[in-house]
C-alpha positions as CSV (number, residue, x, y, z in Angstrom):
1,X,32.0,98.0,250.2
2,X,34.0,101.0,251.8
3,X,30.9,102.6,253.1
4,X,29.7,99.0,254.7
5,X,32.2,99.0,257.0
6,X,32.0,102.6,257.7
7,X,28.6,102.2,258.8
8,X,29.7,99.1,260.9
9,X,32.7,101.0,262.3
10,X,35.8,98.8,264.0
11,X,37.0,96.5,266.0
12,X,38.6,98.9,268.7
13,X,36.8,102.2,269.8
14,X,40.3,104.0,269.8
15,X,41.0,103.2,266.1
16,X,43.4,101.0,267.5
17,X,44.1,96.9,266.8
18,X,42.1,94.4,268.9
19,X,44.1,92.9,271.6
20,X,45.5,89.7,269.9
21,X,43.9,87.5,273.2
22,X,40.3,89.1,272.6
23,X,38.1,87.2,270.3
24,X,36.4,89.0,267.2
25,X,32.8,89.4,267.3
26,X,30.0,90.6,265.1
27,X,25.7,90.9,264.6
28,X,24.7,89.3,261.8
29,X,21.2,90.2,260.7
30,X,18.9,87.6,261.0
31,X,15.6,89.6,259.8
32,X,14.2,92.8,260.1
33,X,11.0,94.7,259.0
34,X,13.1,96.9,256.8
35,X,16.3,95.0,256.2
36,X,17.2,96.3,253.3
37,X,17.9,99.6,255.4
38,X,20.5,97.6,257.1
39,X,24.2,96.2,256.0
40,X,24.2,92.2,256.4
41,X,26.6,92.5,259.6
42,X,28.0,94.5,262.4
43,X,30.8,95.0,264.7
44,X,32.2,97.8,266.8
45,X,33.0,98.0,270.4
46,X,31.3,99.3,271.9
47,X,28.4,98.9,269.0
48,X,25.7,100.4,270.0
49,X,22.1,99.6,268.5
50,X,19.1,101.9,268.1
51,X,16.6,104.4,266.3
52,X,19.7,107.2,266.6
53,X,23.1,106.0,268.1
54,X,26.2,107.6,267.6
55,X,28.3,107.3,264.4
56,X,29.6,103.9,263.9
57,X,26.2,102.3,265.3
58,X,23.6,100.1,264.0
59,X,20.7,102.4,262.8
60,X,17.6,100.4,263.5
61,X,14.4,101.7,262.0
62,X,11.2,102.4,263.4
63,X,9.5,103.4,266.8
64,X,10.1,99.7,268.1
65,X,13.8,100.7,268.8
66,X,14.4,103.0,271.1
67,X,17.3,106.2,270.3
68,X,19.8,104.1,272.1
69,X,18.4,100.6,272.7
70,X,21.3,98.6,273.6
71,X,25.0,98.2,272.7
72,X,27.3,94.9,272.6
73,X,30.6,95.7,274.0
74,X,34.1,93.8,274.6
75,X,34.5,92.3,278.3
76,X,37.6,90.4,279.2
77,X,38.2,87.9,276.1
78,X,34.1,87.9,275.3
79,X,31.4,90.1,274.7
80,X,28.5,91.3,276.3
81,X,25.1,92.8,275.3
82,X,23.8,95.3,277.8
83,X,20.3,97.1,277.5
84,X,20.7,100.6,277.5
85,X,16.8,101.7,279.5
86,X,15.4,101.0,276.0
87,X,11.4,101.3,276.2
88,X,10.7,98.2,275.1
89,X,13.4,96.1,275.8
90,X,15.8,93.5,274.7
91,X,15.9,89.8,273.9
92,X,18.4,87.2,274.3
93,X,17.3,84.1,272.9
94,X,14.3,84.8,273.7
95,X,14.5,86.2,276.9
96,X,14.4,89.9,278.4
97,X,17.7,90.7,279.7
98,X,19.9,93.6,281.5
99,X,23.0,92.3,281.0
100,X,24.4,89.2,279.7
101,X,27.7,87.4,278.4
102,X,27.1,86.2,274.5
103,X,28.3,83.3,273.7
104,X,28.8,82.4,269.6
105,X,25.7,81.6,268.0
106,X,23.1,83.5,270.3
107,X,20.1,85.1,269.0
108,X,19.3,88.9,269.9
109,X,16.3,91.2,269.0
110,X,16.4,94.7,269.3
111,X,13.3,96.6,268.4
112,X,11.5,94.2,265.6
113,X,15.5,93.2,264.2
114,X,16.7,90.4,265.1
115,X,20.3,89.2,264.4
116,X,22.8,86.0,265.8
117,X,25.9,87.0,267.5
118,X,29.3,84.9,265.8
119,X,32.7,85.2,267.1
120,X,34.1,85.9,263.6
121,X,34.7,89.0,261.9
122,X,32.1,90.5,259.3
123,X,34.0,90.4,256.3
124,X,32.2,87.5,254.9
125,X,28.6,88.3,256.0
126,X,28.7,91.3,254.4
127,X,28.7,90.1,250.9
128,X,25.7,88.3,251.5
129,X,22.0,89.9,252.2
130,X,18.6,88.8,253.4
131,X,17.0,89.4,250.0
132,X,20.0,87.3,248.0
133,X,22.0,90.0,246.5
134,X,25.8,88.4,246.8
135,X,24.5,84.6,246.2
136,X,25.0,83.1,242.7
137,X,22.2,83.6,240.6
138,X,23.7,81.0,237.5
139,X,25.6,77.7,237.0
140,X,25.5,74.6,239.6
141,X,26.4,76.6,242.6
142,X,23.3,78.7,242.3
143,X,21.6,75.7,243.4
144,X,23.1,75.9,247.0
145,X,20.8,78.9,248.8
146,X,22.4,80.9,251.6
147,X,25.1,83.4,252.6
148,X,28.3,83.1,254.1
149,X,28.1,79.7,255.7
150,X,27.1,78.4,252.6
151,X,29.5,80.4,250.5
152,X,32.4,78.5,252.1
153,X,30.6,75.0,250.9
154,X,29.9,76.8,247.2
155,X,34.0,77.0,247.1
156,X,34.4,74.0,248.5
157,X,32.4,72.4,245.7
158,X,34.1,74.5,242.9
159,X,37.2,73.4,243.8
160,X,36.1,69.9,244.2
161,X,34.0,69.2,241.9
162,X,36.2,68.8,238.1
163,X,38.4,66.6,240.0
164,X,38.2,62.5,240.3
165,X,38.1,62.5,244.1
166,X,35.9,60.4,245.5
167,X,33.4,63.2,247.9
168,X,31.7,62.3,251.4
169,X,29.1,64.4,251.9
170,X,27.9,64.9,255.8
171,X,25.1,66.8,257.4
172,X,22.3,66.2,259.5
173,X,19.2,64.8,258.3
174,X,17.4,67.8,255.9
175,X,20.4,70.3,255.7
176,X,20.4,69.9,251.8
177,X,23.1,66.8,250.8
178,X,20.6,65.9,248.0
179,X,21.2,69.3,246.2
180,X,25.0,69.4,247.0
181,X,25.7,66.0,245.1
182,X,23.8,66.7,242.1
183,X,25.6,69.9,242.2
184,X,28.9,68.8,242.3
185,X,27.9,66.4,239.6
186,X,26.9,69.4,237.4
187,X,30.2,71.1,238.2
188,X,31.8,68.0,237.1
189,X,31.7,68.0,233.5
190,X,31.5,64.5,233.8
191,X,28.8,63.7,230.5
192,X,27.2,60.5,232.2
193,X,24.1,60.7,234.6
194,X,24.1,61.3,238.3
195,X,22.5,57.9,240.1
196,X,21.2,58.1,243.5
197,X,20.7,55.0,245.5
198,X,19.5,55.1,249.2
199,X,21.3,52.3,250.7
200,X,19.4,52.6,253.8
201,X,16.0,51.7,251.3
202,X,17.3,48.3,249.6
203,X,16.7,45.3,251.6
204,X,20.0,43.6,252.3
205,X,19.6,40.7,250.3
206,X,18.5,42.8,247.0
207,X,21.6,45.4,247.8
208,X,24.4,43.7,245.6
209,X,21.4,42.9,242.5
210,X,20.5,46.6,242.7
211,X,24.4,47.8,242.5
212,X,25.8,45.8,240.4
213,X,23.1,43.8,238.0
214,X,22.2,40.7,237.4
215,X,22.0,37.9,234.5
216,X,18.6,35.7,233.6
217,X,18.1,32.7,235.8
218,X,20.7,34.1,238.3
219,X,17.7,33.7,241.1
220,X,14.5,32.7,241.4
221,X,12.5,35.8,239.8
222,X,15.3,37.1,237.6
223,X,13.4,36.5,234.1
224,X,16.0,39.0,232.6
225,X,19.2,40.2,232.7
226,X,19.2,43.9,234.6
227,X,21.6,46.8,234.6
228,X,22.2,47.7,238.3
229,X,23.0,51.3,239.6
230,X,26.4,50.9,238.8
231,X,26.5,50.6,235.5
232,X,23.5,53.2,234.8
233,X,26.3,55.9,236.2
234,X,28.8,54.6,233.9
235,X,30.6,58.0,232.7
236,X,28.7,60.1,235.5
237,X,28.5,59.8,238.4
238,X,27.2,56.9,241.6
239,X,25.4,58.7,244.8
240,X,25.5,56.3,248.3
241,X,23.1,57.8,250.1
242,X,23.0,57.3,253.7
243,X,26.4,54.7,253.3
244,X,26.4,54.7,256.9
245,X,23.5,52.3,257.2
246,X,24.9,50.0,254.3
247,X,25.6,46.3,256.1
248,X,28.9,45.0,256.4
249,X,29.0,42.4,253.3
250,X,27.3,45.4,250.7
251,X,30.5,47.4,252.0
252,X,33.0,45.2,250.6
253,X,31.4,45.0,247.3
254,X,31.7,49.0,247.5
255,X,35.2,48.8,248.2
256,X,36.2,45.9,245.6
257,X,34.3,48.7,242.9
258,X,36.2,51.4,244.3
259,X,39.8,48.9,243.7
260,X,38.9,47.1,240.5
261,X,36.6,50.0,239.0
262,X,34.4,46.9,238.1
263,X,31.4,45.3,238.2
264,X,30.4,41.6,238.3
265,X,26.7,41.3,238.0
266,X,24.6,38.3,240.1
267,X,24.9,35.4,238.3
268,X,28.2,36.0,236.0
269,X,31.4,35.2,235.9
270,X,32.7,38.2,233.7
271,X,33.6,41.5,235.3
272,X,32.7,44.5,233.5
273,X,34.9,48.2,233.5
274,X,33.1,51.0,234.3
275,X,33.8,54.4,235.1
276,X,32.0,56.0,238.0
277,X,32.9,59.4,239.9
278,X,31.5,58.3,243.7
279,X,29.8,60.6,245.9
280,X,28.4,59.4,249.0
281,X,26.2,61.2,251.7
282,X,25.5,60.4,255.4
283,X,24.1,62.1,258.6
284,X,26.2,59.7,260.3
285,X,29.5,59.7,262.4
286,X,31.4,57.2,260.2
287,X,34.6,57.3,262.4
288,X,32.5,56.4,265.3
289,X,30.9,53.5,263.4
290,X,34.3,52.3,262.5
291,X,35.8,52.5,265.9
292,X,32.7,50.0,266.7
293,X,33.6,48.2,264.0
294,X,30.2,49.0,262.1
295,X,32.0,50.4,259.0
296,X,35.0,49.3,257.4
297,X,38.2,51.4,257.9
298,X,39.1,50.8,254.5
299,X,36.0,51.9,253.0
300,X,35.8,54.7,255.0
301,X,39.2,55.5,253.9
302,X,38.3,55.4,250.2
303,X,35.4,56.8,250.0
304,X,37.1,60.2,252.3
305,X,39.1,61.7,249.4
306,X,37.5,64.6,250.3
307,X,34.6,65.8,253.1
308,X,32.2,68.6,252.4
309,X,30.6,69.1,255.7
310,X,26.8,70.6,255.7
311,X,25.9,73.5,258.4
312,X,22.9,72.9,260.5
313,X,19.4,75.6,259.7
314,X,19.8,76.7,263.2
315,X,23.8,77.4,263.0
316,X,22.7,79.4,259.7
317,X,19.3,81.1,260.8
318,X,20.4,84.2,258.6
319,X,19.3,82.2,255.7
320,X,15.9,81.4,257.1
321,X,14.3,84.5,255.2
322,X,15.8,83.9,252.1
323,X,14.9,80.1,251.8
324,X,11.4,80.9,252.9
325,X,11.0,82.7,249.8
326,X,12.7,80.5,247.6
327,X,10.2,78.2,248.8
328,X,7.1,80.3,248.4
329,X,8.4,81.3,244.5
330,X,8.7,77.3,244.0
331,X,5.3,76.9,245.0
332,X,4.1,79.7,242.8
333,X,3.5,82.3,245.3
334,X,6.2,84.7,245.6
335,X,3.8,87.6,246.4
336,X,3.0,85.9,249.6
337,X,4.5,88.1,252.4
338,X,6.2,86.8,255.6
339,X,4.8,88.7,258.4
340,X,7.1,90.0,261.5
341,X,5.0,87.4,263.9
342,X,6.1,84.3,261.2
343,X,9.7,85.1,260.9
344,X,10.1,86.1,264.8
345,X,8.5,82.2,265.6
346,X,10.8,81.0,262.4
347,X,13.8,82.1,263.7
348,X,13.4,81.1,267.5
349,X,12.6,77.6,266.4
350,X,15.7,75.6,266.2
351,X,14.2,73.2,262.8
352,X,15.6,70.1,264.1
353,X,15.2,68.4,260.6
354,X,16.6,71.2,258.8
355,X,16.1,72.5,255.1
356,X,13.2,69.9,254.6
357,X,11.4,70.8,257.8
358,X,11.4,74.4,257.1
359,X,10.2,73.7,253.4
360,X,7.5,71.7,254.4
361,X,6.2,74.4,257.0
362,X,6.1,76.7,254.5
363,X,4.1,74.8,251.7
364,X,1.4,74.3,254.7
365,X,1.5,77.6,255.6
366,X,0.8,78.1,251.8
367,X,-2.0,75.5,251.5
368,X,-3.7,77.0,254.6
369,X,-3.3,80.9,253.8
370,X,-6.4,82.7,253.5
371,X,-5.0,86.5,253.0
372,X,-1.3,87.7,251.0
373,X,0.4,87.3,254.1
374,X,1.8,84.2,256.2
375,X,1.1,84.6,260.1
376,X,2.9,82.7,262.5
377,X,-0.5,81.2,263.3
378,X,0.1,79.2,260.5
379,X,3.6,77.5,261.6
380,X,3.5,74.1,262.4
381,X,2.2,72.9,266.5
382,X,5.7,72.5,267.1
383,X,7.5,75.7,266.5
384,X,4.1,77.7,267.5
385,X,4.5,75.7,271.1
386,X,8.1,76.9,271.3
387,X,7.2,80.2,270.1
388,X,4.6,80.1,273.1
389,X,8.1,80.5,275.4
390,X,9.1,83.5,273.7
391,X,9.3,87.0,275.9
392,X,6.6,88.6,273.7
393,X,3.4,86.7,273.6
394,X,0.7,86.9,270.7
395,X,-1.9,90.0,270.5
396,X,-5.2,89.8,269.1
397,X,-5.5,89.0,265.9
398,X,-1.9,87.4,266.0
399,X,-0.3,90.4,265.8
400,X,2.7,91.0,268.4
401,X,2.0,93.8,270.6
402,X,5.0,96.0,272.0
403,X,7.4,94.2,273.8
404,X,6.5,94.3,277.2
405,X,8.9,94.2,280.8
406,X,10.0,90.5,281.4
407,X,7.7,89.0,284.3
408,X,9.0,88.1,287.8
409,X,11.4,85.4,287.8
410,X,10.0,82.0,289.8
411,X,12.0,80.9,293.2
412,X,15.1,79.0,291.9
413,X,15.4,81.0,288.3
414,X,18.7,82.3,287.1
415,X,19.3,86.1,287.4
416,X,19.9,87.7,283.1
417,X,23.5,87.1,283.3
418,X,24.1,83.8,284.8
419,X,24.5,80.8,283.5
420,X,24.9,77.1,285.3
421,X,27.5,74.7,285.6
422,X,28.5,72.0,284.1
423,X,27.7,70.0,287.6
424,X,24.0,72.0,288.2
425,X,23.2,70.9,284.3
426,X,23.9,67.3,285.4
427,X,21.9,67.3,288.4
428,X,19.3,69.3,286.5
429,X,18.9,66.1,284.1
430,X,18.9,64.0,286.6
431,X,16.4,65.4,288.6
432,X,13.9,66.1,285.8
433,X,15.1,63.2,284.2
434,X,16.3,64.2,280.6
435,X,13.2,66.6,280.7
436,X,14.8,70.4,278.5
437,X,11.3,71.5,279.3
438,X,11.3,70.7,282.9
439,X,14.7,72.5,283.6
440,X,13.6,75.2,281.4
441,X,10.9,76.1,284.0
442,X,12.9,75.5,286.6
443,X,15.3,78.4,285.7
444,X,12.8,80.3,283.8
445,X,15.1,80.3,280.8
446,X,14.0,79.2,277.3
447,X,14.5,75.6,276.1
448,X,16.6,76.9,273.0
449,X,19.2,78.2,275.2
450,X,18.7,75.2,277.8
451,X,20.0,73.1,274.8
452,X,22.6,75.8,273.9
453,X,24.3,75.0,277.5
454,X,23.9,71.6,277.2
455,X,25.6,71.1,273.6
456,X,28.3,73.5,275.0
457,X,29.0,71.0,277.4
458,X,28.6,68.0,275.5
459,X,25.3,66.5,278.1
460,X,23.3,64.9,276.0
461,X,19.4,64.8,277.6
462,X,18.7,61.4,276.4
463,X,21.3,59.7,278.8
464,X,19.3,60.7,281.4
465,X,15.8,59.8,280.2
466,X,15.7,57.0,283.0
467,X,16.1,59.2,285.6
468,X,19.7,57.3,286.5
């Protein structure tokens, strides 16, 4: 790994320590034509980026990249990215810039490489590559795809996982809390089956039958007696999916389970032991549902033994590549290729539903393919529409030309290195009331990094839908 961070060079110019105010920072590839030329991450300052910079500098190949394209630099206690006359310029989430201040999380193409700015060291990234080399290829965590981000959930799990603690699994909708649950299962040794059971599916009169059984004659319909989900995990393990939408009387039978470790099914009088390790998985904000007295505090405090918390697709975008072709070889096509035009629209896209959303673009891509290659022409309307924003626009054929020089900024747009106010974002909202879109145009930014300023100061778009 010595020769890694020789290429990548070090924090301070001077050979020197960083000053202890100054916050790390580091490129971390998100895709490039020939990727495997590159090392997973970079940092340097300055670090500069091209076909032939000096030694300690990110080699990019090919004649998209110019000898010295652009170079990230230390400025104050941040960083910023400065375009160095390249030929064909430089991006900044999605836009052509100059000069501008990075923030964490910002997405950068030089050339056709494309990689996300993180205010974090490298060391981690750079066990972990676009094609998979790093990732566990055996055992349960080989079921949990991606790099670093995901290498800190993989320990988690292992650490977790042969104990009895009870595990809450969060994460947005999509972001893969299926595949972490039956992989802690697997981890657990625990000889029983895992049982999923989607509280938010079961009607609430049918939710206490379908948990914890019921006898013959217990109700009108009940011709025999039935095991509930409970039971059916006995020695393995019991998923609640989506607890957070469980009603208020279901929850107390969860928590008189979780005290007793037993089950009384509709209808009897005799409680039965059972011994079930519970998971549970939600996409909601449990501690704000129990401060509105929505979820019980002490079921919430059971059921936290332990949190595994699931990163966002667009906080992880350096996985995008990878996952695309796990998709492709679970479909049966891994000799499909991703073209630069699909992974440039993939990876400005923000996949708002996650994991699931960007499988299920990919098996449509798939099912409308004519050729070996995937085009971004065949990306869902929705990331195709953003991609329409982005600074280079589709050639003929769907091929993206040369980058070209960004167009003249309408009255009222932002200069590269600006960014608004906390106060101009709220009266933004207002005025184009809630509309990302509108204020998009009106600064002549993208909407990706419209709703990167908004999240970084907690305005939410939706509070200002009715124009109030």
């Amino acid at each position: 790994m010595s020769g890694v961070f020789e290429e990548t060079g070090t924090m301070d110019a001077k050979g020197g320590q960083a000053p202890a105010e100054a916050r790390p920072g580091s490129l971390v590839v998100m895709y490039a034509e020939q990727h495997e030329r590159l090392a997973p991450a970079y940092t340097g300052d300055p670090l500069v980026l091209g076909r032939d910079p000096p030694r300690g500098g990110c080699v990019i190949p090919g004649n998209a990249a110019s000898r010295l394209h652009a170079k990230v630099h230390r400025t104050g206690d941040g960083w910023t990215l400065t375009d160095l006359g390249s030929r064909n310029g430089t991006l900044h989430n999605g836009v052509y810039v100059s000069e501008v201040r990075l923030e964490h999380g910002d997405e950068l193409r030089v050339g056709n490489a494309m990689f996300r700015f993180v205010e974090e060291p490298p060391d981690e990234y750079l066990a972990f590559r676009l094609d998979g080399e790093g990732t566990p290829t055996t055992g349960p965590a080989a079921r949990v795809l991606g790099g670093a981000q995901m290498d800190r959930v993989r320990r988690d799990l292992s650490r977790i996982a042969p104990t009895a603690l009870s595990v809450l699994v969060l994460g947005e909708t999509g972001t893969g809390k299926e595949v972490i649950s039956s992989a802690l299962h697997a981890a657990s040794g625990r000889r029983g089956d895992l049982v999923a059971v989607n509280c938010a599916a079961i009607p609430t009169n049918l939710l206490e039958s379908e948990l914890c059984g019921h006898v013959r004659g217990a109700f009108t319909g009940a011709d025999r007696d039935r095991v509930g989900f409970v039971k059916q995990a006995n020695g393995g393990t019991l998923l609640l999916d989506e607890i957070g939408d469980m009603p208020l009387d279901a929850q107390a039978k969860v928590l008189r389970l979780l005290e007793t470790r037993e089950v009384v099914p509709v209808g009897s009088t005799r409680a039965e032991k059972v011994d079930v390790r519970l998971l549970c998985a939600t996409h909601r904000d449990l501690r704000t549902l129990v401060a509105r007295g929505t979820f019980r505090g002490d079921l919430y405090a059971r059921i936290n033994g332990h949190a595994i918390t699931l990163p966002p697709l667009r906080d992880r975008k350096e996985d995008v590549f990878l996952l695309a072709r796990h998709f492709l070889a679970g479909e049966g096509r891994p000799a499909l290729r991703l073209s630069l035009g699909f992974m440039v629209a993939a990876l400005h896209y923000d996949w708002p539903f996650n994991v699931r959303e960007l499988r299920a673009a990919v098996q449509r891509a798939i099912a409308l393919a004519d050729g070996d290659e995937l085009t971004e022409l065949l990306l869902p309307d929705e990331v195709r529409e953003q991609f329409q924003e982005y600074g280079a626009r589709l050639g003929e054929g769907g091929q993206l030309p040369s980058l070209i020089p960004a167009p003249d900024r309408p009255p009222g747009a932002l200069a590269p290195r600006e960014a608004p106010t906390r106060d101009e974002l709220v009266a933004l909202l207002r005025a184009h009331a809630g509309s990302v879109a509108g204020i998009a145009r009106a600064l002549a930014r993208d909407r990706v990094q419209i709703r990167r300023w908004l999240k970084h100061h907690e305005l939410t778009p939706d509070d200002y839908r009715s124009g109030e």
